[in-house]
DRENDO-1510 file (C-alpha; in Angstrom, 1 decimal, always signed):
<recs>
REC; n; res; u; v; w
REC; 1; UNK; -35.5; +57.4; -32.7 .
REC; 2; UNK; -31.9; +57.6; -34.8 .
REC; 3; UNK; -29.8; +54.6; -35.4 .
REC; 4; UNK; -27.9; +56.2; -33.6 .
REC; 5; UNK; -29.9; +57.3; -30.3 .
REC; 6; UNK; -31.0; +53.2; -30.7 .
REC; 7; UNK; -27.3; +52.5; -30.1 .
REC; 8; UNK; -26.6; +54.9; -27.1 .
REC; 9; UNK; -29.2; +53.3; -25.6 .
REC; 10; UNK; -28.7; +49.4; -26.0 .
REC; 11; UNK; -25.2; +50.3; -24.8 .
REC; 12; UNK; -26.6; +52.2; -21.8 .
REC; 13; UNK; -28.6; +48.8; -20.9 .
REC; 14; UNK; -25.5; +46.9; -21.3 .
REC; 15; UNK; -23.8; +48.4; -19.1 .
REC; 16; UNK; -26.0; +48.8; -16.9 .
REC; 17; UNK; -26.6; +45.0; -16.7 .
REC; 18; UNK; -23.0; +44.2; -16.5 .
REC; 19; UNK; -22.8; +46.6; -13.8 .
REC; 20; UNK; -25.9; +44.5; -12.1 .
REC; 21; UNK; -24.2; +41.3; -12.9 .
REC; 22; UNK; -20.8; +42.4; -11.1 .
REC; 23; UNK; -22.6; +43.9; -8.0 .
REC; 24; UNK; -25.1; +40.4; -7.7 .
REC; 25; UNK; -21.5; +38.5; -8.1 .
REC; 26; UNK; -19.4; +40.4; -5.6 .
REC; 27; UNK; -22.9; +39.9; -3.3 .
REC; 28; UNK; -23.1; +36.1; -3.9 .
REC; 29; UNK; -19.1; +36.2; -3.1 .
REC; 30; UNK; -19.5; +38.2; -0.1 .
REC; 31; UNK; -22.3; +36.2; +0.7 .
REC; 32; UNK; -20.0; +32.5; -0.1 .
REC; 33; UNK; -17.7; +33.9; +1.8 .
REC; 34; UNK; -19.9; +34.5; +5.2 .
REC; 35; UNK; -20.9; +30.5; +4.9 .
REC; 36; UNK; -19.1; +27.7; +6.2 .
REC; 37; UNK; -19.8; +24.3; +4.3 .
REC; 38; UNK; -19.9; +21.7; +7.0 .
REC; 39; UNK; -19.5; +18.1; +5.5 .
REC; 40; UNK; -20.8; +15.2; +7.8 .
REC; 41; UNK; -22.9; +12.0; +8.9 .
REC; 42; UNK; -24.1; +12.8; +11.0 .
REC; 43; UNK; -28.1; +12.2; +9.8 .
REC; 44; UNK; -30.1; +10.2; +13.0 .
REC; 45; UNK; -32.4; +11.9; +15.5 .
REC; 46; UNK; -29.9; +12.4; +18.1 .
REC; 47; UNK; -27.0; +13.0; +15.9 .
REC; 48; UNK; -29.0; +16.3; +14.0 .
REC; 49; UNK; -30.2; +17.7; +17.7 .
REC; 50; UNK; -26.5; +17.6; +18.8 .
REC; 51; UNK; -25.1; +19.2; +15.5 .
REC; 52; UNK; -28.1; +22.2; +15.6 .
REC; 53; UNK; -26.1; +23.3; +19.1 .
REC; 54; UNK; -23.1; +23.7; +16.5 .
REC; 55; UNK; -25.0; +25.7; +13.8 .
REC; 56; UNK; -26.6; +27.8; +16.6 .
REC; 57; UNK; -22.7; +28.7; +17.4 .
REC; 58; UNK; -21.4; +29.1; +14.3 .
REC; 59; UNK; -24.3; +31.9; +12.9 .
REC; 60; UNK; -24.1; +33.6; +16.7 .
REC; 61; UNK; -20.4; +34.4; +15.3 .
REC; 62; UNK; -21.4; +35.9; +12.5 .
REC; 63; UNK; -20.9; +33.0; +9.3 .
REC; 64; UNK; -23.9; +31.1; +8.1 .
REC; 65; UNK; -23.9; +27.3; +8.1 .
REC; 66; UNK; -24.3; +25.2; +4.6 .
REC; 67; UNK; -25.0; +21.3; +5.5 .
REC; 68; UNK; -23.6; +18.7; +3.5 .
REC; 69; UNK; -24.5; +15.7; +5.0 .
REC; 70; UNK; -23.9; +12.2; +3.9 .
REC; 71; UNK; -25.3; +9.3; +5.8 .
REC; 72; UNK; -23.8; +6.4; +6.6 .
REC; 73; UNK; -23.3; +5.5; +10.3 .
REC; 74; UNK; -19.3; +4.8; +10.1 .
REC; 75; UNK; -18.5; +7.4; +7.9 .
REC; 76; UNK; -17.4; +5.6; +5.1 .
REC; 77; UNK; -19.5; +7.0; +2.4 .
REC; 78; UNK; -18.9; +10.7; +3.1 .
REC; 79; UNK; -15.0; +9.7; +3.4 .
REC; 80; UNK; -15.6; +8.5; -0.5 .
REC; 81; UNK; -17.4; +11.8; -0.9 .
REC; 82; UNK; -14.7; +13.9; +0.5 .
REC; 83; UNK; -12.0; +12.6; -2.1 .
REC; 84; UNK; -13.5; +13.1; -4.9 .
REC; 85; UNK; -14.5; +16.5; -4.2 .
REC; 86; UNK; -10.9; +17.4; -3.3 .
REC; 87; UNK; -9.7; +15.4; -6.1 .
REC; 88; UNK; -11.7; +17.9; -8.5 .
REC; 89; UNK; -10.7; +20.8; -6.1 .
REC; 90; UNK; -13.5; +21.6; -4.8 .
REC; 91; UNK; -13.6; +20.5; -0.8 .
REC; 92; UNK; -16.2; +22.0; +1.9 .
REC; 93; UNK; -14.6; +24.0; +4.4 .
REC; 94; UNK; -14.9; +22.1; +6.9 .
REC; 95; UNK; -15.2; +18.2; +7.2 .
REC; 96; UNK; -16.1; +15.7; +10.3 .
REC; 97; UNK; -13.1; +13.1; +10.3 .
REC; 98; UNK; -11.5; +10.3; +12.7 .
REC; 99; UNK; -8.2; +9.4; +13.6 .
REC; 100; UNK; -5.8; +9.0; +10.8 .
REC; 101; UNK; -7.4; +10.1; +8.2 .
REC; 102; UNK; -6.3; +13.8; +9.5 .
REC; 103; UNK; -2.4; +12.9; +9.1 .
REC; 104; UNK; -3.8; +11.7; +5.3 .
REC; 105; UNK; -4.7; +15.1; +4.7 .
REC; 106; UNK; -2.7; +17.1; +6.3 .
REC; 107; UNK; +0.3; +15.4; +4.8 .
REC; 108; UNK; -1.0; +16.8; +1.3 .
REC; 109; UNK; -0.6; +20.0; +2.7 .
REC; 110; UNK; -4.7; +20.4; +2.4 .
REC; 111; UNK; -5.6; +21.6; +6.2 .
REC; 112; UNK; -5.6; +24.6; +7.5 .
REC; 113; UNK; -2.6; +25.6; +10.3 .
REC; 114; UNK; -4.8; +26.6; +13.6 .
REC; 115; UNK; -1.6; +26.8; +15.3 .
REC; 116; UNK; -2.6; +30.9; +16.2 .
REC; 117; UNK; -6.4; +29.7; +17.6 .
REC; 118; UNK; -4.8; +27.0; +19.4 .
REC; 119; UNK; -2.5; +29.8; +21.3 .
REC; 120; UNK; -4.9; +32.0; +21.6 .
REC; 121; UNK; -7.6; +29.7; +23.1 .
REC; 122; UNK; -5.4; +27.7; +25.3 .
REC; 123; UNK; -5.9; +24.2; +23.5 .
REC; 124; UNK; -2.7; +22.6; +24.6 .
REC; 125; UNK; -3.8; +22.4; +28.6 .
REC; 126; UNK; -7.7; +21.9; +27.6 .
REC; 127; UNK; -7.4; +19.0; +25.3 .
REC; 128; UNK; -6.3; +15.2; +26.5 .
REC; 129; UNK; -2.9; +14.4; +25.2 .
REC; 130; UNK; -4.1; +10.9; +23.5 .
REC; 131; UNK; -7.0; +13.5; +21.7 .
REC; 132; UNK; -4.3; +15.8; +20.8 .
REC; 133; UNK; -2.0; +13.2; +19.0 .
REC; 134; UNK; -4.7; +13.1; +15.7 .
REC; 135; UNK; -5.4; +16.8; +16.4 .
REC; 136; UNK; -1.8; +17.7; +15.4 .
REC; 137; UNK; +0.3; +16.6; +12.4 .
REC; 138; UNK; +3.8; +17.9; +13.2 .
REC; 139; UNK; +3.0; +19.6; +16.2 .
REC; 140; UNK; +0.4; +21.9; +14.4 .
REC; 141; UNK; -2.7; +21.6; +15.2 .
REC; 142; UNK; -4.8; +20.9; +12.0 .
REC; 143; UNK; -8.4; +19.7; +13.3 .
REC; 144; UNK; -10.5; +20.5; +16.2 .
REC; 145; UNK; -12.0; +17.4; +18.4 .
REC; 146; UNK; -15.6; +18.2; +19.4 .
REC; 147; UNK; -16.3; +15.0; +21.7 .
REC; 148; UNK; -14.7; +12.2; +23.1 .
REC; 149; UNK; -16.5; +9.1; +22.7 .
REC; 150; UNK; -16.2; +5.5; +24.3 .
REC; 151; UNK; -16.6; +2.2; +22.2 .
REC; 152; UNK; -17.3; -0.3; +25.7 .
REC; 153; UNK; -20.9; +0.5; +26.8 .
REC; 154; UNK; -23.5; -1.6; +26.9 .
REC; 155; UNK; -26.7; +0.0; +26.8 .
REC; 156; UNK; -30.0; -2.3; +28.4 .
REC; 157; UNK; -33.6; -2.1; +28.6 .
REC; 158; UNK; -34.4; -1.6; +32.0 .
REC; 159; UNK; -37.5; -2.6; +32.0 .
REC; 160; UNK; -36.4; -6.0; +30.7 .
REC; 161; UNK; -33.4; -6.0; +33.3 .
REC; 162; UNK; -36.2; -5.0; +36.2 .
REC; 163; UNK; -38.8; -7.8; +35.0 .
REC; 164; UNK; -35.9; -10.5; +35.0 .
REC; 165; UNK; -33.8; -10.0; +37.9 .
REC; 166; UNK; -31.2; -9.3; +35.9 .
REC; 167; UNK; -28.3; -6.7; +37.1 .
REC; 168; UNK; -25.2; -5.2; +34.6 .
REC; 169; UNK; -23.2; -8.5; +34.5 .
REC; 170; UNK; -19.6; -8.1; +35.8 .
REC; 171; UNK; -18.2; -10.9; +33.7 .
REC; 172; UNK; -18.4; -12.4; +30.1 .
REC; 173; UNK; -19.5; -15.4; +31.4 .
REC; 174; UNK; -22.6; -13.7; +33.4 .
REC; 175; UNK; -23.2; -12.1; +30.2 .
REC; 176; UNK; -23.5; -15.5; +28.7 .
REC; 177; UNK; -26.1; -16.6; +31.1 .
REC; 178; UNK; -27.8; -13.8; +30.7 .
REC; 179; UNK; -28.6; -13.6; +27.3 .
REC; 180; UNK; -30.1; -17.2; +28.0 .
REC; 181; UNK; -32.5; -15.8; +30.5 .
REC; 182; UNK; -33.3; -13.0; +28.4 .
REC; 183; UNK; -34.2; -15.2; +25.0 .
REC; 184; UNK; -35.9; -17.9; +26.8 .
REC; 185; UNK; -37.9; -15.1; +28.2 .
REC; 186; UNK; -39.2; -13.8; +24.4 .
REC; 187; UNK; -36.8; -11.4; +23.8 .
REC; 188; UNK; -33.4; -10.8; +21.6 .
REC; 189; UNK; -30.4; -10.7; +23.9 .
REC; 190; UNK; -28.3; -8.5; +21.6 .
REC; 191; UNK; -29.7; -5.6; +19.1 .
REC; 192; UNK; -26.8; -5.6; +16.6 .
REC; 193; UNK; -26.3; -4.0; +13.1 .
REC; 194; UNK; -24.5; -6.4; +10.7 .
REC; 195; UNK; -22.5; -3.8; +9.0 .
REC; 196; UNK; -18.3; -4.2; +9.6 .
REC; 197; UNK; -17.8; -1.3; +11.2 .
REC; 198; UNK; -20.2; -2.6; +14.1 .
REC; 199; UNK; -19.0; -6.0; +14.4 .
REC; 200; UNK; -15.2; -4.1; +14.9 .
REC; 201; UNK; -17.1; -2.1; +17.3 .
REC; 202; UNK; -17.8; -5.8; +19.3 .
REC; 203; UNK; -14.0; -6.4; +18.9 .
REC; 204; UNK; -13.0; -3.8; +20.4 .
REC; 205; UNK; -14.8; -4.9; +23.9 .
REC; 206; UNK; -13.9; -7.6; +23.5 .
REC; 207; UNK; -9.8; -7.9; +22.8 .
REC; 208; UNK; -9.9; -5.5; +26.0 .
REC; 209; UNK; -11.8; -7.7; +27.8 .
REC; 210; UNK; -9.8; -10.8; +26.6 .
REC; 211; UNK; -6.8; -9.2; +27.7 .
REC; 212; UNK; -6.8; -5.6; +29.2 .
REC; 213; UNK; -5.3; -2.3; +27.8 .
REC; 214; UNK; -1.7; -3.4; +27.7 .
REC; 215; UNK; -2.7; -6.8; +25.3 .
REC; 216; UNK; -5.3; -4.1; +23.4 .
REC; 217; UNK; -2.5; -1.8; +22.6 .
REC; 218; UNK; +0.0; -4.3; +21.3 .
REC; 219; UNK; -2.4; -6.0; +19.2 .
REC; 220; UNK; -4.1; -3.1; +17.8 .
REC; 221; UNK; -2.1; -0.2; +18.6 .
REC; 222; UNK; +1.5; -1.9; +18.0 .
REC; 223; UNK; -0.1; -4.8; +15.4 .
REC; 224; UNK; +2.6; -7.1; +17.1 .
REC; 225; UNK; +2.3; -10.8; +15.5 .
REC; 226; UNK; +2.5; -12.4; +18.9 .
REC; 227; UNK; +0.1; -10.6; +20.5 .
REC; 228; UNK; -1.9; -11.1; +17.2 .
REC; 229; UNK; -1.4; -14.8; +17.2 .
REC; 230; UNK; -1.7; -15.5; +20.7 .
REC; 231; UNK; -4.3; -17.8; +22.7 .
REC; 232; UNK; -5.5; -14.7; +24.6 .
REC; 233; UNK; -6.7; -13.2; +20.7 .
REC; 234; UNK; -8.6; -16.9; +20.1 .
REC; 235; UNK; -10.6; -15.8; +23.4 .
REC; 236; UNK; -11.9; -12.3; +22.0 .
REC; 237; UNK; -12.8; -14.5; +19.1 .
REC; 238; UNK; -14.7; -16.7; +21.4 .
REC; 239; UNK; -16.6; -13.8; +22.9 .
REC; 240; UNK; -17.4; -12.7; +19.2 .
REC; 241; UNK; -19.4; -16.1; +18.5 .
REC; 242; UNK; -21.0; -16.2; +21.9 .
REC; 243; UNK; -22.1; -12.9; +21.0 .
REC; 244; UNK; -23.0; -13.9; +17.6 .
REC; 245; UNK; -25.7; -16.4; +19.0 .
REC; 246; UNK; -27.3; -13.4; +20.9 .
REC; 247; UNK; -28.7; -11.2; +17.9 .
REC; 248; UNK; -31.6; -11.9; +15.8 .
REC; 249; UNK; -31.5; -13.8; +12.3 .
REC; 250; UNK; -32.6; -10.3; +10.6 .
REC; 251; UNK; -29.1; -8.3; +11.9 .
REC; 252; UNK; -27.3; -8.3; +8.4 .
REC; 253; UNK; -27.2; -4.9; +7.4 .
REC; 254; UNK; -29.3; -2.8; +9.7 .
REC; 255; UNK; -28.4; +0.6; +10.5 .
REC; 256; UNK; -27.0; +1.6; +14.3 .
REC; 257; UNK; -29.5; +3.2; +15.3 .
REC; 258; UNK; -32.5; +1.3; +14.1 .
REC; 259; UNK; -30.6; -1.7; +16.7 .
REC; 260; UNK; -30.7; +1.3; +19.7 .
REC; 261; UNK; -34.7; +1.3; +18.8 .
REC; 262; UNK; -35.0; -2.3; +19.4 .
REC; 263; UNK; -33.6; -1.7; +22.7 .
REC; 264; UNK; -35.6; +1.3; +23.1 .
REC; 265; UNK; -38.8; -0.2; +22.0 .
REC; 266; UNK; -38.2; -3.2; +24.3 .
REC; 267; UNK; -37.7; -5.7; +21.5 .
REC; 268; UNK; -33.8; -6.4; +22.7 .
REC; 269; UNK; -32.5; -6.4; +25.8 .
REC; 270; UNK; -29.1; -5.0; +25.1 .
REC; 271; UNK; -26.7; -3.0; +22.7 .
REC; 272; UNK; -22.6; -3.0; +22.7 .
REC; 273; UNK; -22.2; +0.3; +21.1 .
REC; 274; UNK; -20.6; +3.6; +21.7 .
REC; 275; UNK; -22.2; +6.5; +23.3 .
REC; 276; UNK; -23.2; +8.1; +20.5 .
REC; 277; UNK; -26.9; +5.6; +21.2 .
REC; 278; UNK; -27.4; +7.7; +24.6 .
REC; 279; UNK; -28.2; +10.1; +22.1 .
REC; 280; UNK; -31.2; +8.1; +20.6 .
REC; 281; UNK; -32.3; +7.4; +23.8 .
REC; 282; UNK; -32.2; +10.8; +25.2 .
REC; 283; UNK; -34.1; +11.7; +21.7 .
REC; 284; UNK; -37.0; +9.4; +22.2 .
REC; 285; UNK; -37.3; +11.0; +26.0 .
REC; 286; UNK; -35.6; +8.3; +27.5 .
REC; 287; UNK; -33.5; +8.7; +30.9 .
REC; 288; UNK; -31.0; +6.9; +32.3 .
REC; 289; UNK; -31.2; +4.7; +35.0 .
REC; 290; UNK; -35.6; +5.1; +34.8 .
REC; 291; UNK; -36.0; +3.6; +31.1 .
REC; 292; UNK; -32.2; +2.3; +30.0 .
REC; 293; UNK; -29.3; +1.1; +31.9 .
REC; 294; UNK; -25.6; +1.8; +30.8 .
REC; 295; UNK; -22.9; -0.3; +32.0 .
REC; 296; UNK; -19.1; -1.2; +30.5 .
REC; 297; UNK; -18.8; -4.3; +28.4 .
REC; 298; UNK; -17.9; -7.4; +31.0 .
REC; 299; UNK; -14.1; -7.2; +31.8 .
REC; 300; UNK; -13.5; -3.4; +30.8 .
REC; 301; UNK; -14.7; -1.7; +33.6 .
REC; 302; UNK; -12.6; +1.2; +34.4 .
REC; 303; UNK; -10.8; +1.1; +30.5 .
REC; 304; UNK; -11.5; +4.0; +28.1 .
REC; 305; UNK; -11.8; +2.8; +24.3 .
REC; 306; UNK; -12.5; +6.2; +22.6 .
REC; 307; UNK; -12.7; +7.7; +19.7 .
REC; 308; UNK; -13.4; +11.3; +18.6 .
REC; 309; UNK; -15.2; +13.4; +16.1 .
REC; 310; UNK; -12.7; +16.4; +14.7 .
REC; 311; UNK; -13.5; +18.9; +12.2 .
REC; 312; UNK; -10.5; +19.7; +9.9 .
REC; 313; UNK; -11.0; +22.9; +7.5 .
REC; 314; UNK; -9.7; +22.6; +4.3 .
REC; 315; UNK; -7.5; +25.6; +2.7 .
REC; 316; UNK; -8.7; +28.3; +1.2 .
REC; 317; UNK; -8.8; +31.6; -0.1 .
REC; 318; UNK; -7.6; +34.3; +2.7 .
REC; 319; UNK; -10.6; +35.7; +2.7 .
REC; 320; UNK; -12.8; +32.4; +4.6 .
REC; 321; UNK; -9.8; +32.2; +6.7 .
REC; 322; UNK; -11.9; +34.0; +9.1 .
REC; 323; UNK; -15.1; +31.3; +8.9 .
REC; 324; UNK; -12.7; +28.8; +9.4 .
REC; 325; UNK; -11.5; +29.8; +12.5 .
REC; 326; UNK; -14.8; +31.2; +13.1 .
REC; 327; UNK; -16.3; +27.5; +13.0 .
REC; 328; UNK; -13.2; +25.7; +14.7 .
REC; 329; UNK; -13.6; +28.4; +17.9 .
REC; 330; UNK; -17.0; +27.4; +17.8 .
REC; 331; UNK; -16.2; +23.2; +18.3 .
REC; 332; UNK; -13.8; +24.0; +20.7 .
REC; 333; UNK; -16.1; +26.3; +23.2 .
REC; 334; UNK; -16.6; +26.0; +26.6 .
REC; 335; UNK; -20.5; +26.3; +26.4 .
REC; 336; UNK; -20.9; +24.7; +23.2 .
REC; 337; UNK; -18.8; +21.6; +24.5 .
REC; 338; UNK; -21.2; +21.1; +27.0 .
REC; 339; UNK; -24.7; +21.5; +25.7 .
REC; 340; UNK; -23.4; +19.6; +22.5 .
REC; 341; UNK; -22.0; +16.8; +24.4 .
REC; 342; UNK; -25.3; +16.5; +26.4 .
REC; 343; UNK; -27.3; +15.8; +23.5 .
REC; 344; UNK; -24.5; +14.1; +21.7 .
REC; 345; UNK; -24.1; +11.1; +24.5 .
REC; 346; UNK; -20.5; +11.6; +23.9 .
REC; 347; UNK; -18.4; +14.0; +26.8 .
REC; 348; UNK; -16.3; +17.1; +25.9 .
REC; 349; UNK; -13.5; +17.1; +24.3 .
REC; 350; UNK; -12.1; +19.8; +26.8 .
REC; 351; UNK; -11.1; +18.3; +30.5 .
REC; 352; UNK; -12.7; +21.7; +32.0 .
REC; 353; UNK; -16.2; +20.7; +31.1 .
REC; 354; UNK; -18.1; +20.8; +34.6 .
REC; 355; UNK; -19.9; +17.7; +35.1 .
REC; 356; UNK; -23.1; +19.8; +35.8 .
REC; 357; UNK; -26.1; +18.8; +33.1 .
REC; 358; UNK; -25.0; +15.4; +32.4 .
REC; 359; UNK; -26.1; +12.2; +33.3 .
REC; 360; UNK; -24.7; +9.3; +35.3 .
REC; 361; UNK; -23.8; +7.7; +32.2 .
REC; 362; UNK; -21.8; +10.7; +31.2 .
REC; 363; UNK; -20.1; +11.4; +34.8 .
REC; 364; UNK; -19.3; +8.0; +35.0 .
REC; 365; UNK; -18.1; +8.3; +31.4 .
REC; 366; UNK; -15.6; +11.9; +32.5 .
REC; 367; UNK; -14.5; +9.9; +35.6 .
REC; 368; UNK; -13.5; +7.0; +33.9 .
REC; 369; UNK; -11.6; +9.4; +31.4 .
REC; 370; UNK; -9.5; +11.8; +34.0 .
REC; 371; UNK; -8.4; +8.8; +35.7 .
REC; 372; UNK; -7.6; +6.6; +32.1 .
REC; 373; UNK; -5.6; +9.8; +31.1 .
REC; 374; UNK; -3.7; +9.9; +34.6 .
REC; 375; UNK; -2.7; +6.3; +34.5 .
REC; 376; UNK; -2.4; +6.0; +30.4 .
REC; 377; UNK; -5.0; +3.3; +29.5 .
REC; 378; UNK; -6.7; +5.6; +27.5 .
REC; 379; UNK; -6.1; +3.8; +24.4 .
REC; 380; UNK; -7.7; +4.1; +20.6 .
REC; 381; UNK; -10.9; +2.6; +19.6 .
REC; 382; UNK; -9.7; +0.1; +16.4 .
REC; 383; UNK; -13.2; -0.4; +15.0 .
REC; 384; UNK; -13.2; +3.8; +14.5 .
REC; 385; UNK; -9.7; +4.4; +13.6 .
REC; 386; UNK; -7.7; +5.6; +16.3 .
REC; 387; UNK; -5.8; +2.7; +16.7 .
REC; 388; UNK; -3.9; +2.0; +13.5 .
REC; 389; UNK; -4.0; +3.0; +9.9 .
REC; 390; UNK; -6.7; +2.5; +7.3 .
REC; 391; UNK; -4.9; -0.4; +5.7 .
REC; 392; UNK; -4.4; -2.4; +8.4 .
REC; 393; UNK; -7.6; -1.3; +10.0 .
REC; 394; UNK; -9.7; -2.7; +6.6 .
REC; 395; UNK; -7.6; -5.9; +6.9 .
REC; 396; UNK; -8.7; -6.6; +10.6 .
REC; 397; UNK; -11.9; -5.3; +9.7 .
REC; 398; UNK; -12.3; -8.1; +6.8 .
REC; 399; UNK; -11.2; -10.7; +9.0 .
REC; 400; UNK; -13.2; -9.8; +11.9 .
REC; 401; UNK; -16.7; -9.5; +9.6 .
REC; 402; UNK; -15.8; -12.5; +8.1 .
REC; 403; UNK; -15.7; -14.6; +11.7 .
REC; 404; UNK; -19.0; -12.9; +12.8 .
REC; 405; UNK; -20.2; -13.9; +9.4 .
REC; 406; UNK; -19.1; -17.7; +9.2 .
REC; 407; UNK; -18.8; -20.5; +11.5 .
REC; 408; UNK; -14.6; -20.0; +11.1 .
REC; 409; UNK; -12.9; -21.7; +14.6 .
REC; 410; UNK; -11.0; -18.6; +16.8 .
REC; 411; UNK; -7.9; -20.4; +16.0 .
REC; 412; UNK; -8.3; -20.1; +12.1 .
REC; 413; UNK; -9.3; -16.8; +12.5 .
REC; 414; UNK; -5.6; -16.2; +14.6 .
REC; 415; UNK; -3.9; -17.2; +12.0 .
REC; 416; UNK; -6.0; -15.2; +9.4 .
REC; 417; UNK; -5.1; -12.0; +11.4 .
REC; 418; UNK; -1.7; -12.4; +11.5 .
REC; 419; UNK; -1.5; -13.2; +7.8 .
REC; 420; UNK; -4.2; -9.9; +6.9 .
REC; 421; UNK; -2.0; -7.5; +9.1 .
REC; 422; UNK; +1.0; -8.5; +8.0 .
REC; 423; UNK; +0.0; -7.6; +4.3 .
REC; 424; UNK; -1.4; -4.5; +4.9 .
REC; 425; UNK; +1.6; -3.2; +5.9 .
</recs>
């Protein structure tokens, strides 16, 4: 073979492999560009049966699903993630987020506009106006909610309950007397995780116990220094140390949902935490009202702390417009709301859920909601951010972990607030 036939031919293979290269690249773009990269925490047993009913939507229209989970039961360390991955321009399209921390984004001018979904699907008359005020930034809808959750359950053993004539106590003080029955009886009172985010999930129970939705929202909501400073604020601090002497001495730092296990497993009698631990319950094959017993934290009854899960998609190239919307359709369905929501422990996001398929937890859980929405004392968990801003939120947060923590008096702690809140401004 000639020098020159050697040279023909290398040439040939050349460009016959760039030609390979460019048709495996436009196939792995085509490919990229039929998957939506879903960022969450969502990592527990009940939390990954709920999310498959999500994937299972997503691929029925069409887009495959890429997981990026990062756990952490509040969030915080996939928030951490998230930054630095849009600080280096790189962000997933779509990311799990609460409360504020939409504006945050949005305001950068990082979402995308679903404004045309949103008209399309009817979300304005499906969604709950208090939902809809951190799915919009300027009127444009920017994130998706796919559950409404409440902060004030208590969820029980019943087992426990049955074997010590104990019923759902109506009032803090029952509670009290309760949790004295139940110790001297062998058990822990209280399953608690001694992590910040769950000690703000006591507070908020009990500031809306201490002094009802209007006091809630003026503290936490309106972060006004009387309401801050006031006698009514030293008792939710004195529920926080009576519920303090309830847990165990090996709380400090334990996962949420290893705490729902106690209660589960009958070690603990109780757990004040969201909804979100029905789903543990319902994972291990527990029902409600035959193995566990939900009930609203003593003095709430009838008030809805929530806070909801959104997915935001971040902007990209036109061409994943079209998984973007394909994934936000997806939240926001009918079907998916439901069967989602069942698993999830949470209730959909959309008020024309049927209450078919869920449990008396959950259609107490909708009641409660319709008529909180109705009379406006639907108000925004603190402890999850919907009631005020991540600065102020991490101050409160400090001083509250710090009480739980220490043997502080209420009245020290008062004046701690005031002075914390008034600096994160």
């Amino acid at each position: 073979m000639t020098k020159k036939t050697i040279s023909a031919a290398i040439a040939a293979i050349a460009a016959l492999a760039v030609c390979a290269s460019t048709t495996a690249a436009a196939a792995a773009a085509a490919a990229d560009s039929k998957t939506v990269e879903v960022m969450h925490w969502w990592t527990s047993g009940g939390e990954a049966r709920a999310l498959s009913v999500l994937k299972d939507g997503v691929k029925q229209r069409g887009f495959g699903w890429k997981d990026a989970p990062i756990a952490g039961g509040g969030g915080e360390a996939a928030r951490t993630v998230l930054k630095a991955r849009v600080a280096s321009g790189n962000p997933p399209e779509a990311m799990q987020m609460l409360g504020f921390t939409i504006a945050e984004y949005a305001s950068q001018d990082l979402l995308t506009n679903l404004d045309p979904l949103a008209a399309k699907e009817g979300w304005d008359k499906l969604v709950p106006g208090p939902i809809q005020r951190f799915s919009k930034v300027d009127g444009h809808w920017v994130a998706v909610p796919v559950d409404i959750h409440r902060t004030n359950w208590i969820w029980a053993n019943k087992k426990i309950f049955d074997q010590l004539h104990l019923t759902p106590p109506k009032t803090f003080d029952e509670l009290v007397a309760d949790a004295a029955v139940i110790r001297k009886a062998g058990y822990i009172p209280l399953a608690h995780g001694g992590q910040p985010w769950q000690e703000a999930t006591l507070f908020d129970s009990a500031v809306m116990s201490a002094g009802g939705p209007k006091f809630y929202t003026q503290a936490l909501v309106d972060l006004d220094p009387k309401a801050l400073g006031s006698k009514t604020m030293e008792k939710a601090f004195d529920q926080m140390r009576a519920l303090r002497a309830m847990v165990d001495p090996s709380f400090p730092g334990r996962d949420w949902n290893l705490a729902t296990a106690m209660v589960i497993n009958g070690k603990a009698a109780m757990q004040i935490m969201g909804d979100w631990a029905k789903g543990e319950f319902a994972n291990a094959g527990k029902k409600a009202n035959v193995d566990y017993l939900c009930f609203q934290y003593p003095g709430t009854q009838g008030d809805f702390i929530f806070n909801t899960d959104q997915f935001a998609t971040f902007k990209k190239s036109d061409a994943s417009l079209a998984g973007e919307y394909a994934f936000a359709s997806t939240v926001l369905d009918k079907d998916v709301q439901a069967k989602f929501n069942q698993i999830k422990g949470s209730i959909p996001a959309r008020l024309d859920v049927p209450q078919d398929g869920f449990d008396e937890c959950g259609q107490k859980s909708m009641a409660d909601l319709r008529a909180a929405v109705k009379s406006g004392t639907m108000v925004g968990s603190f402890a999850h951010g919907h009631a005020m801003t991540d600065g102020p939120k991490n101050a409160v947060y400090d001083v509250v972990t710090h009480f739980f923590n220490s043997n502080q008096s209420s009245a020290d702690a008062v004046k701690q607030l005031v002075d914390a809140v008034a600096n994160a401004k």
